[in-house]
Every structure is written in structure tokens, then in C-alpha cells.
PLY file of the C-alpha trace (Angstrom):
ply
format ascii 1.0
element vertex 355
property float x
property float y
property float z
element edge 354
property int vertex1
property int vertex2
end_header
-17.78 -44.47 38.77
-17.19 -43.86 34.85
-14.85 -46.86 33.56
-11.54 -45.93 32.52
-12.23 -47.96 29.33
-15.68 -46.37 28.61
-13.56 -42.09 29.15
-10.97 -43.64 26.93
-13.31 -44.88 24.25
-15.13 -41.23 24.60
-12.33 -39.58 24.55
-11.05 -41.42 21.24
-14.22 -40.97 19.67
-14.18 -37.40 20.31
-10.83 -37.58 18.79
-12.25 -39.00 15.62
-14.60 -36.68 15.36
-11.94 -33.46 15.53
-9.43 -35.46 13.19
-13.05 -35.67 10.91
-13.85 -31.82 11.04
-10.07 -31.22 10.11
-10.12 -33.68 7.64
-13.41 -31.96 5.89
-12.06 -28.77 6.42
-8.67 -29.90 4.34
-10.77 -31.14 1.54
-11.85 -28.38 0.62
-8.35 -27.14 -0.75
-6.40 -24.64 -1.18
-6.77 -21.07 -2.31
-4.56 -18.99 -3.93
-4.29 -15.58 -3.38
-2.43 -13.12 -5.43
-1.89 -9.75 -4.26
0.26 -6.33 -6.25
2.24 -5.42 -3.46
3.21 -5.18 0.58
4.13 -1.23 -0.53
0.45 -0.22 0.30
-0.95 -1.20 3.61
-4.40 -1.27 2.08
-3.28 -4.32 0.04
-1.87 -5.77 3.62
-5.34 -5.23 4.62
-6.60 -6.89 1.85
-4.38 -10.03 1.97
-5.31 -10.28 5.82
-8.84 -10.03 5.63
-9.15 -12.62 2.60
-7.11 -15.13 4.33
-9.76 -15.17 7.70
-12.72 -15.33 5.88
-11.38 -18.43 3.63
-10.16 -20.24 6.66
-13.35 -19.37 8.71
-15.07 -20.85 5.48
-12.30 -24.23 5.84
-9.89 -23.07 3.27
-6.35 -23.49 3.52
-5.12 -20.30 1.91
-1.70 -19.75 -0.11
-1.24 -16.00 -0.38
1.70 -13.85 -2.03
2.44 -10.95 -2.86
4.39 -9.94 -5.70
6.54 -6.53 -5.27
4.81 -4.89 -8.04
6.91 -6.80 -10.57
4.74 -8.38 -13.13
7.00 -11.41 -13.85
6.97 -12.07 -10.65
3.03 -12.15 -10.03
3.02 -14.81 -13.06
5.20 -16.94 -11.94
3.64 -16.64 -8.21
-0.03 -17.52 -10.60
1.83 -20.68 -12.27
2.55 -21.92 -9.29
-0.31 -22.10 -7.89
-1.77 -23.88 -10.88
0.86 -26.07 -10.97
-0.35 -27.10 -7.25
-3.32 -27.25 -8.33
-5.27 -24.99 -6.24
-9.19 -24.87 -5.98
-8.89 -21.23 -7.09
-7.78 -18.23 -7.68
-7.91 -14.50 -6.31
-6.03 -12.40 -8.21
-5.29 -8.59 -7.75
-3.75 -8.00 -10.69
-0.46 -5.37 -11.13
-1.48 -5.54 -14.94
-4.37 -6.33 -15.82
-3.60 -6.96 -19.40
-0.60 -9.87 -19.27
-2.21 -12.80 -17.48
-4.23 -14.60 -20.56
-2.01 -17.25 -20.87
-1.53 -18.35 -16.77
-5.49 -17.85 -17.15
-6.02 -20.55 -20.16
-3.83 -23.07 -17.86
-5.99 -21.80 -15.11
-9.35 -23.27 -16.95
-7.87 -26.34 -18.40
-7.09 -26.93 -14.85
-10.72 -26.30 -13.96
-9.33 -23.77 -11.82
-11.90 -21.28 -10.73
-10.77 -17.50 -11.38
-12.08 -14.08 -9.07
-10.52 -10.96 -10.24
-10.15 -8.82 -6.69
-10.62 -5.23 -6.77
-8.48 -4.76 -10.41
-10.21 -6.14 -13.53
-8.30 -8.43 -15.48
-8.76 -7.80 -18.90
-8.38 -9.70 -22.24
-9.13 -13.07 -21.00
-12.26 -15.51 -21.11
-11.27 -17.05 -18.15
-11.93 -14.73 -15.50
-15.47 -16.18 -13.61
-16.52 -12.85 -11.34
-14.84 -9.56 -10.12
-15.52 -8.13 -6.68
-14.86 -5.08 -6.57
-16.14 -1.35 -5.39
-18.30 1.14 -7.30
-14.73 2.54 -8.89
-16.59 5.28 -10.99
-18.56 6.31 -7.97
-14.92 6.39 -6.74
-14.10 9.23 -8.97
-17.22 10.86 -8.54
-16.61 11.30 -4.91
-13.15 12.04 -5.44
-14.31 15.04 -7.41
-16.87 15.72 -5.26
-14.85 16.69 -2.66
-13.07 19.41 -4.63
-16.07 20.72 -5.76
-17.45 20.86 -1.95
-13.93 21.88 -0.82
-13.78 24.91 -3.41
-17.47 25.69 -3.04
-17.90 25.50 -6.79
-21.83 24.83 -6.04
-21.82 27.90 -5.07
-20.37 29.98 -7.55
-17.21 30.41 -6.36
-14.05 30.70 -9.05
-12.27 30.59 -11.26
-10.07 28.07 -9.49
-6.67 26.32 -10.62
-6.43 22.64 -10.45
-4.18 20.24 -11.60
-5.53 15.94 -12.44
-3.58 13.68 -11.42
-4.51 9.41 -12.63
-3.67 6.46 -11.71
-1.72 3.41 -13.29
-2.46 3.49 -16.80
-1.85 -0.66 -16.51
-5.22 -1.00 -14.15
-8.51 -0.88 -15.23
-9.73 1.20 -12.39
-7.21 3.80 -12.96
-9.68 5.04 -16.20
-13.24 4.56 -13.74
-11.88 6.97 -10.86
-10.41 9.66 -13.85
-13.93 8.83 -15.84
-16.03 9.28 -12.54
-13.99 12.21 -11.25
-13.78 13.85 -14.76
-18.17 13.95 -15.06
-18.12 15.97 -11.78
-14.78 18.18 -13.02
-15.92 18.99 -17.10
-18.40 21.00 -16.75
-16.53 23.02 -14.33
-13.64 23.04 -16.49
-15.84 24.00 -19.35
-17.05 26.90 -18.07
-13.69 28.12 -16.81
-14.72 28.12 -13.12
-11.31 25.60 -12.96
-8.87 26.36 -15.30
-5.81 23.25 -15.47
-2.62 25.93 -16.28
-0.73 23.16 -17.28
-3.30 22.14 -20.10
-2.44 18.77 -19.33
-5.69 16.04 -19.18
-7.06 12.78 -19.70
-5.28 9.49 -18.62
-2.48 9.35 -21.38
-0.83 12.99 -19.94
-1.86 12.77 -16.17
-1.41 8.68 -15.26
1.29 7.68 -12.74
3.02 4.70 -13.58
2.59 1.76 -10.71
1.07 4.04 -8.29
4.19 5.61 -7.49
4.45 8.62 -4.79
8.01 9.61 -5.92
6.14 9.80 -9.47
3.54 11.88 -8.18
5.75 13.91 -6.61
8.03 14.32 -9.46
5.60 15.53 -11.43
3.85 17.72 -9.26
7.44 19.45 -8.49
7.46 20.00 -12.41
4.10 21.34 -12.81
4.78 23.83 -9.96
8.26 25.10 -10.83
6.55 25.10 -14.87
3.04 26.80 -14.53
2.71 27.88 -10.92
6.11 30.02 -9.95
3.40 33.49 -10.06
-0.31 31.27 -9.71
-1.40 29.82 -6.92
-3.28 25.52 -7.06
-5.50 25.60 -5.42
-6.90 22.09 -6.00
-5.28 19.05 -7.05
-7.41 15.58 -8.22
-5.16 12.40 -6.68
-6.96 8.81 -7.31
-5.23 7.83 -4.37
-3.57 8.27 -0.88
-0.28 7.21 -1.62
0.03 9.91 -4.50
-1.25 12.60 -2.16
1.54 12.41 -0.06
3.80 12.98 -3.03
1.78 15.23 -4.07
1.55 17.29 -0.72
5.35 17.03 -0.21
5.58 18.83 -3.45
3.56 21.34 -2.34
4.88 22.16 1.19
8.66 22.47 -0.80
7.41 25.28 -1.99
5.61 26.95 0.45
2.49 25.63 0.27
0.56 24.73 4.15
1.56 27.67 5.82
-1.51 30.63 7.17
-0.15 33.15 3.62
-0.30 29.94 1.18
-2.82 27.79 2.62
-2.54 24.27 0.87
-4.79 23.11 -2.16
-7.65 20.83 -2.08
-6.01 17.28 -2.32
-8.52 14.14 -2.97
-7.21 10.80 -2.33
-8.34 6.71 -1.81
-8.08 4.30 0.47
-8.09 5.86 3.79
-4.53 5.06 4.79
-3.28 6.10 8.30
-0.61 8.52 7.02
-3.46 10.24 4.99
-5.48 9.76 7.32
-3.52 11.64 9.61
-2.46 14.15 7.16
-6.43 14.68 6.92
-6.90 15.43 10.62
-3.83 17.94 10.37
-6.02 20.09 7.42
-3.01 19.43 4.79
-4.83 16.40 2.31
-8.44 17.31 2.39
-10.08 13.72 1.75
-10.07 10.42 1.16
-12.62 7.69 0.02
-12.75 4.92 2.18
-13.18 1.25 1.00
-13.76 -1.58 3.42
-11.66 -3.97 2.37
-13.54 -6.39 5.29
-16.54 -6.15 3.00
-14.60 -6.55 -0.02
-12.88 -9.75 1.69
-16.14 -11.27 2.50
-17.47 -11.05 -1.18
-14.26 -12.59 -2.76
-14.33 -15.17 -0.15
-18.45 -15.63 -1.16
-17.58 -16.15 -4.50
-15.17 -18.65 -4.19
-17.39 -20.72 -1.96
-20.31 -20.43 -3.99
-18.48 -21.47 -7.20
-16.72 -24.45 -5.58
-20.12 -25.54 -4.13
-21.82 -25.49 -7.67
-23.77 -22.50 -6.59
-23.58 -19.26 -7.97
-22.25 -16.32 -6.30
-24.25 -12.98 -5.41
-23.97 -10.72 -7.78
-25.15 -7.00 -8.41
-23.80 -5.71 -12.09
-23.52 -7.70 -15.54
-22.94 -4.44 -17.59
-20.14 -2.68 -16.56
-17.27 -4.59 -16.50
-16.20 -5.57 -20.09
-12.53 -6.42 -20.09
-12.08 -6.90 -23.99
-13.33 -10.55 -24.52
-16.43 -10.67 -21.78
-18.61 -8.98 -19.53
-17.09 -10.23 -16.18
-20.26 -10.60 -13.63
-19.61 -8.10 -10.57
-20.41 -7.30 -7.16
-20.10 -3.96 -6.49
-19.54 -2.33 -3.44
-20.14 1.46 -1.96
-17.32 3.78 -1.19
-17.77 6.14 1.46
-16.33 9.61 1.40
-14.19 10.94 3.68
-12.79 14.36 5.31
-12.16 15.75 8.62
-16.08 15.72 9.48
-16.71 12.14 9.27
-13.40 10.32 9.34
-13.43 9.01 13.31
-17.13 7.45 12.53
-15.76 6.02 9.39
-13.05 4.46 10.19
-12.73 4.11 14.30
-16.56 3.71 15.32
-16.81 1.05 12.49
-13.01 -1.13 14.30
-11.55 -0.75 11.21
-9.09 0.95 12.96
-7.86 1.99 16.20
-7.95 5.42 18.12
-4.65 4.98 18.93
-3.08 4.62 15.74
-4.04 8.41 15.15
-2.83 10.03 18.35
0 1
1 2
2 3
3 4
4 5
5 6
6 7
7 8
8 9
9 10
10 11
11 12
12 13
13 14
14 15
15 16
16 17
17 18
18 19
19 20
20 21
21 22
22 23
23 24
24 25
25 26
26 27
27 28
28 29
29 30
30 31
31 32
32 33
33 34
34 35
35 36
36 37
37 38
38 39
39 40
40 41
41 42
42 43
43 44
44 45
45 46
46 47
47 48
48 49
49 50
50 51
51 52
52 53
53 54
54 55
55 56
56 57
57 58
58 59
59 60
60 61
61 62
62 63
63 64
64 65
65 66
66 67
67 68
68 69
69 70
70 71
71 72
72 73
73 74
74 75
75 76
76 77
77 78
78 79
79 80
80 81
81 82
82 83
83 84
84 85
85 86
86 87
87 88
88 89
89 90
90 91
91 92
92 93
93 94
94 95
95 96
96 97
97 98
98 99
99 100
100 101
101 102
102 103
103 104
104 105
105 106
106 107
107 108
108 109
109 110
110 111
111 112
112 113
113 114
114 115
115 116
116 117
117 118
118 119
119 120
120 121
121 122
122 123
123 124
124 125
125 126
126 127
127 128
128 129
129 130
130 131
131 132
132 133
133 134
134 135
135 136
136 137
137 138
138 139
139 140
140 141
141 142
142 143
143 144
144 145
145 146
146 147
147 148
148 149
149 150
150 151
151 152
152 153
153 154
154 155
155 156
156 157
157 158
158 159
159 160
160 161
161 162
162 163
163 164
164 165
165 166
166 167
167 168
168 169
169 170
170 171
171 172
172 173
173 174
174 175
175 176
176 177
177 178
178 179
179 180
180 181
181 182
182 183
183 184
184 185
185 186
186 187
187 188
188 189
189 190
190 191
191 192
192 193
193 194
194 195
195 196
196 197
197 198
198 199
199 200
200 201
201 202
202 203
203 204
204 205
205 206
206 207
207 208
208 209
209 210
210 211
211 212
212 213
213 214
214 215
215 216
216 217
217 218
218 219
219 220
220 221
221 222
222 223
223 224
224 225
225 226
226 227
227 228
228 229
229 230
230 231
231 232
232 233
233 234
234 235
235 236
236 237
237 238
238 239
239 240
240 241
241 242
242 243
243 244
244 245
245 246
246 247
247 248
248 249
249 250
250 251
251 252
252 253
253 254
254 255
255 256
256 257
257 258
258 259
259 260
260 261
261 262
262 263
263 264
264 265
265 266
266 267
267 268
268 269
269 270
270 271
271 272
272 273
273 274
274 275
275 276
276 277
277 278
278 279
279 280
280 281
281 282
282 283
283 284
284 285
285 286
286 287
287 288
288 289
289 290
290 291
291 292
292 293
293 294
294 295
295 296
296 297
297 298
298 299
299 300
300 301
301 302
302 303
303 304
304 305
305 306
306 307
307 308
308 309
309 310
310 311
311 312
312 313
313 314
314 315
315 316
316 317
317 318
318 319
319 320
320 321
321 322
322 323
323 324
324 325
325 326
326 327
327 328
328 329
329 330
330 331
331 332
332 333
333 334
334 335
335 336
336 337
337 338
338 339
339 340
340 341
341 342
342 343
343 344
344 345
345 346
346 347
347 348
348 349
349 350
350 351
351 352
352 353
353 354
């Protein structure tokens, strides 16, 4: 028979040994997380996904989200530095106001990953993961062009360009990418915008906003479309094609004698998603943000291990003071033909949520 003494001292040892694996896992820190906004379930996503790779990695993880409200994010930032947190992963509203809570950030020897939005005019920023956000726009644009059948021949079309936040970096690589598909088109007068109005500093849409989107759509139609018909309209993302599509339907638009225009969008959000599988918004591009989450969390282990993180692009990312090394990752397109084997077959979501 085992003495009692002999489980005891087992069991304490054993008990050492967990306290020990804690006690490593603790040390290595904190993370701070810094995400635009809980308005967009994609940045939910986001937020979630980062936090269980850290901790699977032994990061505690600190991670907030900011309501869109730039003051807000850098005081959220400060904080964190003031804590003194192993590093940071910032998604940034603007990308052009954080120099100075970076330059604190380095003479902390904090380490800095810009997430998905590149933060611009500041040394300080170590790596950006990100996705392929001019293949973005191609896509985007790709879509109309396969939705129109403008490979074919077919035309002229009307279309209206819609952009995103003039304040984030990516907003300019999904009009730049969707623009080289859309030119040439536009050029020949195969699509013809009635309202005349293009490029970012005309079409952008302030924070991302649907009720922007919408508000502007509502003007475009009542201004340039009471006799024409749209029949495509470039969105950079989901949230603005829902604005964009309730715009439409006021009107008329959806029904078998107006059918409704060729709507892009990004980020494969369930009400898109769903508004995809009911033939109103035509597409979406699809961005794993479990992929995305797994990079971010790479780079921060690699850079607080003294390694260096993987990395795919040193060209493309200037943000005014540096090229920021990137990793780069693939969209995937997405319309009613592929969007169950995209998003469900994959577990990125469930059946259910659809039904």
C-alpha cells in the first residue's frame, strides 16, 4: 500500500509543477490589444480570435475596444504603456494620430504590430499583418465586372463608387485595387458613373458609416437616377452595402420590374451574408480573421523571443516615415456560388446562423 506521506509528497510536487507552468506562462506578460470598434462583428471576431491564440501561446491578454472615438483609442494605448505591456496590437480608427503614444511605446521597449489598418507616420511601428487589401479591391471589382458580364461585351452600364474611411490606409488599396479592374471600363464608356463623382476625396465614407452610405446613396438616386436605372454599385465593405441596399429598395429597387444593382462588399458578415443568399447584395470578400489572428499572435511571439517574425512583403507598405515589414494574407471572393464552402465547410460559421 502507497504511504499517505509518499501520495501527499506526489501530490505536492505535482502541485509545484502546475503553480511552475502558470508561473512561466505569467512571465511572459501581458498583451495589449487595441481594437476600432464592437459596431462591426468582424472586429468582434477579430478581438476573439487574437485573444485565444495569445493565451494558447501563455499570454495574458488586455483587449479594448474603443467606440470608434479616436481619443478614446489613445488613451486606451497610454494605458497600456503605462502598464507596461510586452506589446502592442493595434487596429487603428486613424491611422495618422498615434505617433506620439508610439514614441512612449519604444522608449518603453514596447513592441508595436499594426493589425489589419496601417498606422502611418510613425517609426515605431515593428510589422503589419494584414490581407492582400489591393487584391481586396480587385476582387471587389471583379465581381461587378463578372456580375455585369462586362468580359463579355455587355454595356454600357451605370455604376456608382462608393470608398471607404478616408482616415484608414486600406480605404485607398480596395478603391486603388477596385479602380485597375473599373478604368478601363469606365474609359471606354462600357460604365458610365452619372453622378461624375470619383476617386477617394468625392466617394469616401467617413468611419465606415452605413447611415453615411445610405445618405449618400439616397442623394445620388433622387439627383442622377429619378429616369436611369444603377445598375452596379462598388461598396468596400458589408456594412455600407446594407446602407447602400436600403437606399435602393426605398425606391423601388429588388422587385422582378427593377431588379437590384450589382452591390460588392467585405468582410462576409452574416447580415450580408444573408442578404447574399436572398440575391439583393451580390458579393462579398471574405477574410479569415482566424488566419489573420494567428499571424498577429506569430509576430508578437517571435519578436518577444528575439526571433523574427514570418514575413511575405517589404515593399508595399510605406506609411510616410518607413516601409513597415508585412505578412500578407489572401482574400477569397464570395457570392451565392461559393459562400456555404467559404464560410460553413471551413467552421467559420454555423449553418444555423443562416436559416
Amino acid at each position: 500500500m502507497l504511504h499517505f506521506r509518499t501520495v501527499a509528497t506526489a501530490a505536492a510536487a505535482l502541485g509545484l509543477i502546475a503553480m511552475a507552468a502558470t508561473a512561466n506562462a505569467e512571465d511572459k506578460g501581458t498583451i495589449g490589444i487595441a481594437m476600432p470598434t464592437k459596431s462591426s462583428s468582424r472586429w468582434i471576431a477579430d478581438g476573439d480570435n487574437i485573444v485565444k491564440v495569445l493565451q494558447a501561446k501563455g499570454y495574458k491578454t488586455d483587449l479594448q475596444y474603443a467606440d470608434n472615438d479616436i481619443p478614446n483609442q489613445l488613451a486606451q494605448i497610454e494605458h497600456m504603456i503605462t502598464k507596461k505591456e510586452k506589446a502592442l496590437v493595434i487596429a487603428a480608427i486613424d491611422g495618422t494620430t498615434l505617433s506620439d503614444a508610439l514614441q512612449h511605446a519604444a522608449d518603453a521597449g514596447i513592441k508595436v504590430i499594426s493589425y489589419d489598418r496601417l498606422i502611418r507616420g510613425s517609426a515605431n511601428v515593428d510589422y503589419y499583418a494584414t490581407f492582400d487589401n489591393f487584391q481586396v479591391g480587385v476582387q471587389q471589382a471583379g465581381s461587378i465586372e463578372k456580375g455585369l458580364g462586362l468580359k463579355e461585351g455587355k454595356g454600357p452600364f451605370n455604376i456608382e463608387l462608393f470608398g471607404g474611411s478616408a482616415d484608414d490606409n486600406n480605404a485607398f488599396f480596395f478603391y486603388n485595387g477596385a479602380m485597375s479592374v473599373l478604368k478601363p471600363y469606365i474609359d471606354s464608356g462600357k460604365l458610365v458613373v452619372q453622378s461624375k463623382q470619383m476617386g477617394m476625396d468625392k466617394v469616401s465614407t467617413l468611419r465606415w458609416e452605413a447611415s453615411v452610405a445610405q445618405a449618400r446613396m439616397e442623394n445620388l438616386l433622387s439627383a442622377f437616377y429619378t429616369s436611369k436605372h444603377v445598375d452596379a454599385v462598388l461598396s468596400p465593405y458589408d456594412g455600407l452595402s446594407i446602407g447602400i441596399i436600403a437606399a435602393l429598395r426605398g425606391v423601388g429597387y429588388g422587385s422582378k420590374e427593377v431588379p437590384m444593382p450589382i452591390v460588392s462588399g467585405q468582410d462576409a458578415e452574416v447580415p450580408s451574408v444573408k442578404s447574399i443568399i436572398n440575391h439583393e447584395q451580390y458579393s462579398t470578400i471574405f477574410k479569415d480573421t482566424r488566419e489573420l489572428a494567428k499571424v498577429a499572435a506569430g509576430m508578437v511571439d517571435a519578436v518577444l523571443s528575439g526571433g523574427k517574425p514570418e514575413i511575405n512583403d517589404t515593399k508595399t507598405y510605406e506609411n510616410g516615415v518607413k516601409v513597415v515589414p508585412s505578412y500578407l494574407l489572401k482574400p477569397i471572393a464570395g457570392d451565392i456560388s461559393n459562400w456555404k464552402t467559404a464560410l460553413v465547410d471551413t467552421g467559420y460559421y454555423k449553418a444555423e446562423q443562416f436559416q
